[in-house]
N, CA, C and O atoms as a GROMACS GRO file, in nm:
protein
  308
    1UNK      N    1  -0.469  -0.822   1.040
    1UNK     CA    2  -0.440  -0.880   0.911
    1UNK      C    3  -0.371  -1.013   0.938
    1UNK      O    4  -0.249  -1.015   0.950
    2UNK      N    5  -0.432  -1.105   0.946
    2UNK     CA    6  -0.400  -1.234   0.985
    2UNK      C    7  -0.295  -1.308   0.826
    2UNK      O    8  -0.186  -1.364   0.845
    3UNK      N    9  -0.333  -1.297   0.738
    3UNK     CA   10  -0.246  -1.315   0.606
    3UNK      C   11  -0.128  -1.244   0.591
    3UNK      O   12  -0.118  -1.123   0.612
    4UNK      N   13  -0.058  -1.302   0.562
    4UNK     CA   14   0.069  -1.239   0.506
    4UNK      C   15   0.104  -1.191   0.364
    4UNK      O   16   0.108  -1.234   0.248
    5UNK      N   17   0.124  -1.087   0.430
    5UNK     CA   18   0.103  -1.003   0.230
    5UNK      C   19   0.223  -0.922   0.213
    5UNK      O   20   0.293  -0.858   0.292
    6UNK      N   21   0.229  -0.944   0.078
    6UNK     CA   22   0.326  -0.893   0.041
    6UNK      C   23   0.312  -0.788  -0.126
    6UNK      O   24   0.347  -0.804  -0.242
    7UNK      N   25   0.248  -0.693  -0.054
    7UNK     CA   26   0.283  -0.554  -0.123
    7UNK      C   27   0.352  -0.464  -0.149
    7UNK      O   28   0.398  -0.426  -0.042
    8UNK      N   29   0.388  -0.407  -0.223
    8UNK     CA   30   0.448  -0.273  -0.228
    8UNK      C   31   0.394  -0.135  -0.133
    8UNK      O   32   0.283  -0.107  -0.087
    9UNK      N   33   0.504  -0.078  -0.128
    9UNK     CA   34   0.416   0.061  -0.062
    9UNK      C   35   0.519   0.165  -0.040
    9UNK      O   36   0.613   0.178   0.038
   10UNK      N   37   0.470   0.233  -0.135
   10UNK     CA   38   0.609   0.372  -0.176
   10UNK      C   39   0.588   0.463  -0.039
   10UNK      O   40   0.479   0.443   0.014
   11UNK      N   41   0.663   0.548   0.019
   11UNK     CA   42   0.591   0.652   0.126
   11UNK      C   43   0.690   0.764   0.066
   11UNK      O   44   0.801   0.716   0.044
   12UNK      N   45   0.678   0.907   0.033
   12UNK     CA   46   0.739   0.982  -0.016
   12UNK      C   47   0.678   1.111   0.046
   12UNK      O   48   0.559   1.142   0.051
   13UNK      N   49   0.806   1.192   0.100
   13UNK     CA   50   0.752   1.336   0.159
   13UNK      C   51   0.733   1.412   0.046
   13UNK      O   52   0.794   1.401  -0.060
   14UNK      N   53   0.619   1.517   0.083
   14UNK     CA   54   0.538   1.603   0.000
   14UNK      C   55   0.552   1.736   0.070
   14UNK      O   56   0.498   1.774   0.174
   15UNK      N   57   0.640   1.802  -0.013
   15UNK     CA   58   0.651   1.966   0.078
   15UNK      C   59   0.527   2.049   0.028
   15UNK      O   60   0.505   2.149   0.097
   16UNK      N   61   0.451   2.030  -0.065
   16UNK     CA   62   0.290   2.095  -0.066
   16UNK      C   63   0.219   2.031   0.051
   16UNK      O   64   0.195   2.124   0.128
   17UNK      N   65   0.176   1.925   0.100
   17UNK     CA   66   0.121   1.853   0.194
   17UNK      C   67   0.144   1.838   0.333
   17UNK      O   68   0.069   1.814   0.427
   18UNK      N   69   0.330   1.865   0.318
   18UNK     CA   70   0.336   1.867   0.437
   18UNK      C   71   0.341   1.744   0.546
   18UNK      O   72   0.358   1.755   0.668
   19UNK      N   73   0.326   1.657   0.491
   19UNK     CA   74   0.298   1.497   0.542
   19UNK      C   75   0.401   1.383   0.467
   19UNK      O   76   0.485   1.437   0.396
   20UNK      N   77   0.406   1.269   0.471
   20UNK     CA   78   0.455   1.182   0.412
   20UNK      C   79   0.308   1.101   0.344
   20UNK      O   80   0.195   1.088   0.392
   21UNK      N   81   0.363   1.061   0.227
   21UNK     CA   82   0.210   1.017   0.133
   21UNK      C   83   0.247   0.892   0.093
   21UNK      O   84   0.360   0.865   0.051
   22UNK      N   85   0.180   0.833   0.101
   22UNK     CA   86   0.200   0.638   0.079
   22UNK      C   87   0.107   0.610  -0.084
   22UNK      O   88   0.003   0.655  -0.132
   23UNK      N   89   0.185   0.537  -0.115
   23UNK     CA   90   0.084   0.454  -0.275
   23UNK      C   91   0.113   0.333  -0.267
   23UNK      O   92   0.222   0.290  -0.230
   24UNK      N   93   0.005   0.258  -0.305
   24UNK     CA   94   0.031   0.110  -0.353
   24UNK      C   95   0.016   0.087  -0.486
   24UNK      O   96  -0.093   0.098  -0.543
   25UNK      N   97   0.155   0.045  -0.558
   25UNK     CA   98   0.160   0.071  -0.701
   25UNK      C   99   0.076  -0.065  -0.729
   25UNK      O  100  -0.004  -0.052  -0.822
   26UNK      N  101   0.076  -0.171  -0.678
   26UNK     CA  102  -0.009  -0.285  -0.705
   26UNK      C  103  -0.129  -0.276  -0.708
   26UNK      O  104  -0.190  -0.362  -0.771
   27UNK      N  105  -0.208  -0.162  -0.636
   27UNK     CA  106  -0.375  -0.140  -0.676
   27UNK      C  107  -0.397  -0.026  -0.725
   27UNK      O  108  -0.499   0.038  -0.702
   28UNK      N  109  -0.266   0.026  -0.828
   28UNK     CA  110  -0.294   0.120  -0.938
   28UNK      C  111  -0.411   0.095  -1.012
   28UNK      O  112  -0.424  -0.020  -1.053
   29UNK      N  113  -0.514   0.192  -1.044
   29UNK     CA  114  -0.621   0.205  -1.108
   29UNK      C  115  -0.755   0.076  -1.036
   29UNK      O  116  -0.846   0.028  -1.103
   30UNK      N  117  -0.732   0.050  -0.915
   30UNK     CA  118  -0.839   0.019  -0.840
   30UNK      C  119  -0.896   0.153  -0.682
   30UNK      O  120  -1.007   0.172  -0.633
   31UNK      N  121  -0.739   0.225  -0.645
   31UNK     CA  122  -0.793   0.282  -0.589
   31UNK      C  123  -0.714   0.442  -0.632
   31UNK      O  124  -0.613   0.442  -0.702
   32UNK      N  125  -0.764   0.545  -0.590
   32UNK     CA  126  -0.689   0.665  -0.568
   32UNK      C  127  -0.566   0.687  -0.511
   32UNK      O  128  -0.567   0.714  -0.390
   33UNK      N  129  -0.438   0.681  -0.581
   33UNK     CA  130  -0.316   0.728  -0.499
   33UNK      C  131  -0.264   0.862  -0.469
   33UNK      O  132  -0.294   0.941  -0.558
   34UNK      N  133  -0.223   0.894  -0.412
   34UNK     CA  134  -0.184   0.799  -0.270
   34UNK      C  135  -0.317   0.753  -0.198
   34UNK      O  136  -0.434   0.788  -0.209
   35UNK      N  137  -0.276   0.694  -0.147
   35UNK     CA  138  -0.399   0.617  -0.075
   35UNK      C  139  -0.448   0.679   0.068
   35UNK      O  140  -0.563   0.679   0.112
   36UNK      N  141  -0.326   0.734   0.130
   36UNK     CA  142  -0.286   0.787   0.285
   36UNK      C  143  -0.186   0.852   0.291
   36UNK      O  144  -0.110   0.879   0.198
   37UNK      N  145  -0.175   0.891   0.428
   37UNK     CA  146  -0.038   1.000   0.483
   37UNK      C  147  -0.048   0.983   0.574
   37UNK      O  148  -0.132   0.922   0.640
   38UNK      N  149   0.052   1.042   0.600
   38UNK     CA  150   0.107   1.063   0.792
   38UNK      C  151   0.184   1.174   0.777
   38UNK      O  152   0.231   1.236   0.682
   39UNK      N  153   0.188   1.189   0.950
   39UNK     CA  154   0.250   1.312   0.960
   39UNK      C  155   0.402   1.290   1.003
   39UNK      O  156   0.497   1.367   0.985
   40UNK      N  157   0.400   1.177   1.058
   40UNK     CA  158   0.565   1.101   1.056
   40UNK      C  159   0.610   1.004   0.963
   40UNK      O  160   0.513   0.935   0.931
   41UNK      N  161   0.711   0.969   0.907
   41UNK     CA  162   0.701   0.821   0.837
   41UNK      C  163   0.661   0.695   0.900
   41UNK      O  164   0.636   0.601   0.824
   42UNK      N  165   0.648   0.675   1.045
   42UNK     CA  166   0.629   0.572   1.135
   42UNK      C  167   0.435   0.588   1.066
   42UNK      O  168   0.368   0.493   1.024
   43UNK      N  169   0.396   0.709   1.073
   43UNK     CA  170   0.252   0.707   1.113
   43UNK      C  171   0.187   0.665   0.963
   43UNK      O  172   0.084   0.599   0.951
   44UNK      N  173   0.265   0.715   0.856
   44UNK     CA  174   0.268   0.664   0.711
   44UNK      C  175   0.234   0.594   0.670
   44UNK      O  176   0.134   0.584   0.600
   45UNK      N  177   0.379   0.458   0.728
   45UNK     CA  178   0.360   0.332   0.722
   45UNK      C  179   0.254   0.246   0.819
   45UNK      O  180   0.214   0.137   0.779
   46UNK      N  181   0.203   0.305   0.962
   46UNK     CA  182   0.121   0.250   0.971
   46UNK      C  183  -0.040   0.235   0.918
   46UNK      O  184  -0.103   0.130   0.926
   47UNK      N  185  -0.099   0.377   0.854
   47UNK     CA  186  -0.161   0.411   0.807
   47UNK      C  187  -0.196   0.323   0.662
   47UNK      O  188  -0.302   0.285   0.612
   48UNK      N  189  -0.043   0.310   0.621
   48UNK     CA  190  -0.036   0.226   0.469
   48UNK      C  191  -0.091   0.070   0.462
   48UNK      O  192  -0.134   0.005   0.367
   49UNK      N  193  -0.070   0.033   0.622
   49UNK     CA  194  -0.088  -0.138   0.630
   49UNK      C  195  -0.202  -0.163   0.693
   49UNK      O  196  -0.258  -0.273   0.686
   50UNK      N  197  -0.269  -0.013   0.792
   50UNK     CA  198  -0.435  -0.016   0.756
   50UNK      C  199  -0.528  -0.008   0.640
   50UNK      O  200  -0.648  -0.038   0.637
   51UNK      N  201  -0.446   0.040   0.540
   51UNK     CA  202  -0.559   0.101   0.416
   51UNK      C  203  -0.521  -0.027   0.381
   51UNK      O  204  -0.627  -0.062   0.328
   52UNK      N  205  -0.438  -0.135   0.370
   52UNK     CA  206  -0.365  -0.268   0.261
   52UNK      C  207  -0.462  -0.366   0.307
   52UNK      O  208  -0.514  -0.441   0.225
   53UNK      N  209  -0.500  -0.373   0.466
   53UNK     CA  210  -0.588  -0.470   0.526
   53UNK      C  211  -0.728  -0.434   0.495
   53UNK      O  212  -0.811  -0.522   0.473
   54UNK      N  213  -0.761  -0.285   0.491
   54UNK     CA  214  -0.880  -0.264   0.492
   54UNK      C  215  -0.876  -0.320   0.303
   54UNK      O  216  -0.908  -0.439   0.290
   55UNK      N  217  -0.850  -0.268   0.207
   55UNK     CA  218  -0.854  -0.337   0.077
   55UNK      C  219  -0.866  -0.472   0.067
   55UNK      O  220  -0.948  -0.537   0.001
   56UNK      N  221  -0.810  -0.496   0.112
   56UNK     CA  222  -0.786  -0.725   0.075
   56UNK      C  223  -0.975  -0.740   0.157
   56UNK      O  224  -1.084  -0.782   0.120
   57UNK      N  225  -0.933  -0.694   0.248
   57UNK     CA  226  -1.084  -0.744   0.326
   57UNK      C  227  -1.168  -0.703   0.262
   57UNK      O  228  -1.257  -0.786   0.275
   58UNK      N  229  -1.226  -0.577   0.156
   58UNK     CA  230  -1.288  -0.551   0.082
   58UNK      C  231  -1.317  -0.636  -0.042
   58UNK      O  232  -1.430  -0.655  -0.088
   59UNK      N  233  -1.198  -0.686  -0.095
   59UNK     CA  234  -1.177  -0.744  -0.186
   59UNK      C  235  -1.231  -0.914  -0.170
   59UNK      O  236  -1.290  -0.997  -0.239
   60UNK      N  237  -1.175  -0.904  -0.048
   60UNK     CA  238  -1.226  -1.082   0.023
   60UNK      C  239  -1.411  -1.100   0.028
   60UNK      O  240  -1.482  -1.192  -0.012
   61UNK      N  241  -1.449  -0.959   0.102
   61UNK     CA  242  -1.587  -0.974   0.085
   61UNK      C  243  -1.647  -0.978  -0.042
   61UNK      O  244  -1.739  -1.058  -0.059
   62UNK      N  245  -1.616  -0.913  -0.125
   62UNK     CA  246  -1.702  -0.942  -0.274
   62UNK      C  247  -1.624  -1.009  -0.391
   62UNK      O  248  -1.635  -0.991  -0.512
   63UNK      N  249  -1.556  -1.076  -0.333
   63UNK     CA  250  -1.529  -1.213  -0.391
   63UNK      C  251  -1.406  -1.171  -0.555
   63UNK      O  252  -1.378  -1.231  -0.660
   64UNK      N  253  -1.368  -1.043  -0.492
   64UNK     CA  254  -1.263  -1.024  -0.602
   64UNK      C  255  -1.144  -1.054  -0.583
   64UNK      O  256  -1.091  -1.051  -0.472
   65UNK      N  257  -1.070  -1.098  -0.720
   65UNK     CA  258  -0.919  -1.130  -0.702
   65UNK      C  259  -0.868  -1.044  -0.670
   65UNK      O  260  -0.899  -0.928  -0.697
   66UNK      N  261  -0.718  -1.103  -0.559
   66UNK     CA  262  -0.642  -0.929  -0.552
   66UNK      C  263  -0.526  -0.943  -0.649
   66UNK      O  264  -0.483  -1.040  -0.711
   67UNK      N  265  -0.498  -0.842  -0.643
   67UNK     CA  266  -0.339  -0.830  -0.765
   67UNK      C  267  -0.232  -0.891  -0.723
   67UNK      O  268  -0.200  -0.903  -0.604
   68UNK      N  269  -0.158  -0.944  -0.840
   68UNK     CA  270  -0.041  -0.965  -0.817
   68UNK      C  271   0.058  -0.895  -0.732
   68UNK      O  272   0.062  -0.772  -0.743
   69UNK      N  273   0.121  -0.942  -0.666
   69UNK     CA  274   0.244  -0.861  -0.577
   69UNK      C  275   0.348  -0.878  -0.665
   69UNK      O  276   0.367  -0.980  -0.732
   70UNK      N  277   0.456  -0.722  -0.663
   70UNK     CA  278   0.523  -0.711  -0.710
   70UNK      C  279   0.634  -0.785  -0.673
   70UNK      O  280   0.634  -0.798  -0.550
   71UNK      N  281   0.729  -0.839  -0.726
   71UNK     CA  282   0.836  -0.938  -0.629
   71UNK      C  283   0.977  -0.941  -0.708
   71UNK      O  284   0.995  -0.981  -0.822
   72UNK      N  285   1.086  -0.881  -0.604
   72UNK     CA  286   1.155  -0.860  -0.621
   72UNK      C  287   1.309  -0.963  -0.670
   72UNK      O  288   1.392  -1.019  -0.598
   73UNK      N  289   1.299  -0.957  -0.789
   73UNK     CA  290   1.441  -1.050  -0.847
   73UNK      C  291   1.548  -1.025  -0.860
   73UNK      O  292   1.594  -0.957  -0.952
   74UNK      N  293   1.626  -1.091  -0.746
   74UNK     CA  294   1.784  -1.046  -0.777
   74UNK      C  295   1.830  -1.124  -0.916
   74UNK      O  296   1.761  -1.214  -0.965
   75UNK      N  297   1.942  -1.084  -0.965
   75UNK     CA  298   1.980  -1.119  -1.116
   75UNK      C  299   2.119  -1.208  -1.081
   75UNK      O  300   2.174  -1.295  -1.148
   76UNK      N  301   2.164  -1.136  -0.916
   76UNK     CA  302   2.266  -1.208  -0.901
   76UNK      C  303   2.273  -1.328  -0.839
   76UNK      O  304   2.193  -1.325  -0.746
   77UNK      N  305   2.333  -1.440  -0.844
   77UNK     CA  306   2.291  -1.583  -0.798
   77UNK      C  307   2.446  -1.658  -0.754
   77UNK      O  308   2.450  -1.773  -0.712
   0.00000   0.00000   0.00000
């Protein structure tokens, strides 16, 4: 992933699953969340920034916009 991106990406353990489960709230209602899992949080998050690269590159090939990134505003200044 040569671009620098800046997504969201929740990872939350699942005691039905058994795994840690990743979502990207920014491609809510483009793809199925969670998107991935792991069986460690290390493997989670890497899993999460394969499925983020594999998307954009999807998105890059057929010429669709990607979503806004969520971006975080401090209030304090």
């Amino acid at each position: 992933m040569s671009e620098r991106l800046q997504y969201s990406m929740i990872v939350q353990w699942s005691d039905e699953d058994q795994a840690y489960l990743v979502t990207l709230p920014e491609w809510e209602g483009r793809v199925f969340n969670p998107i991935t899992h792991g069986e460690s949080y290390e493997d989670a998050i890497r899993h999460g920034h394969e499925a983020l690269a594999a998307l954009v590159a999807s998105a890059h090939q057929r010429a669709e916009p990607l979503p806004e990134p969520r971006v975080f505003a401090s209030s304090a200044r």
